[in-house]
N, C-alpha and C positions, 0 to 999 in steps of 0.2 A: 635297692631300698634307700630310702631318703631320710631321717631322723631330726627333727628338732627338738631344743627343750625351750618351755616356756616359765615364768613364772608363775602361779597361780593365784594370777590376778583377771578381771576383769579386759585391759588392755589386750591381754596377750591373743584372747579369743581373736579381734582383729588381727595382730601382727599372724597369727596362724593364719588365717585366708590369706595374707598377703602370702605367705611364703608357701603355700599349696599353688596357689595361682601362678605363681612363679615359675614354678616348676612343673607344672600340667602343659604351661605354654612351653618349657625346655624343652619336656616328650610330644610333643606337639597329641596332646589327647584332645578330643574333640571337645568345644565348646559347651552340650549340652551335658556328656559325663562331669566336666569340669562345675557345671552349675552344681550339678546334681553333690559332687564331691562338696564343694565347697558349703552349700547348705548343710550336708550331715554333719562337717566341721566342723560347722559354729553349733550347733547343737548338743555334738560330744563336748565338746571344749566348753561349753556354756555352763551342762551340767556338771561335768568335771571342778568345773571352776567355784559354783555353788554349794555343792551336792557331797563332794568329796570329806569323808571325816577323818582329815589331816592335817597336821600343822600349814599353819601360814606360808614358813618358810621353803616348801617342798613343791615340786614341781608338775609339770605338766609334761609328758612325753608325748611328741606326733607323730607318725611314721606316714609315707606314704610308696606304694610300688606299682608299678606297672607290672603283673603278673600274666605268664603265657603271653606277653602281646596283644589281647584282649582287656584284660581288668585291673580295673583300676583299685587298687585296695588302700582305706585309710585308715589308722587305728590313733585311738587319743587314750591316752595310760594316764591316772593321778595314782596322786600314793598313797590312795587310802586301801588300807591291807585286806578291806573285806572285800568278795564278790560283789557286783551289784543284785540290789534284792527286784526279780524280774517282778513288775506289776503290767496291768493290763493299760493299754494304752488311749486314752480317753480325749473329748475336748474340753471335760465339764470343770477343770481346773486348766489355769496357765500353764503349771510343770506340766501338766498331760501334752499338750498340744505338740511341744518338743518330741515326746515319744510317739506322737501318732504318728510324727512327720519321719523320724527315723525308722518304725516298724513299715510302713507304707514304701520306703524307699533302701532299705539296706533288708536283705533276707535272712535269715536265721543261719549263725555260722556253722559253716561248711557247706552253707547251700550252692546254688548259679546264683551270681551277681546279675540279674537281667538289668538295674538298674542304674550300674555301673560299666556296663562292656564301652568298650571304646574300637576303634577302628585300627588296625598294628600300630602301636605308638612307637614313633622311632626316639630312640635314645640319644643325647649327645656322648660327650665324651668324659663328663662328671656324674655321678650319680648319689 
């Protein structure tokens, strides 16, 4: 598992794909998972960065891991203390379309990642 922190700002959502991108090409994971990843990113990281009811000064956490050799798993943490409140996800407002594109492509956790599999990602020697 791979860890970065961001600031929670606006910018950071970019430097986040760059450094998922970075490192999907290290485990050499396939292209379309790496799309696929890299879109759900900017979307956690967007709402995160938005959305979040937390000071300025406090951050963004990214994780990413190649799990079983098949999946790719990303997660984006802000440090806003509540749960997120689940709403249905919609196109009929701009914040919805973010969520239609995450529930259409990431499954409900704990499920199969069908959306995420990748092909055995081989690992370098940093992780």
């Amino acid at each position: 598992m791979v860890e970065w922190t961001f600031p929670r700002h606006p910018r950071s959502v970019g430097r986040a794909r760059v450094a998922l991108l970075r490192q999907t090409y290290e485990w050499r994971v396939p292209d379309q998972t790496t799309e696929t990843a890299l879109l759900l990113l900017g979307e956690l990281a967007t709402n995160a960065c938005r959305h979040a009811d937390a000071p300025r000064d406090r951050h963004l956490l990214v994780a990413c891991a190649v799990l079983d050799d098949l999946t790719l798993r990303v997660e984006v943490s802000d440090a806003d203390p509540r749960l997120p409140t689940p709403r249905r996800a919609g196109p009929e407002d701009e914040s919805g379309r973010g969520l239609e594109l995450v529930a259409a492509l990431a499954p409900p956790p704990g499920a199969p990642t069908p959306g995420a599999r990748a092909a055995p990602a081989r690992r370098s020697g940093s992780n």
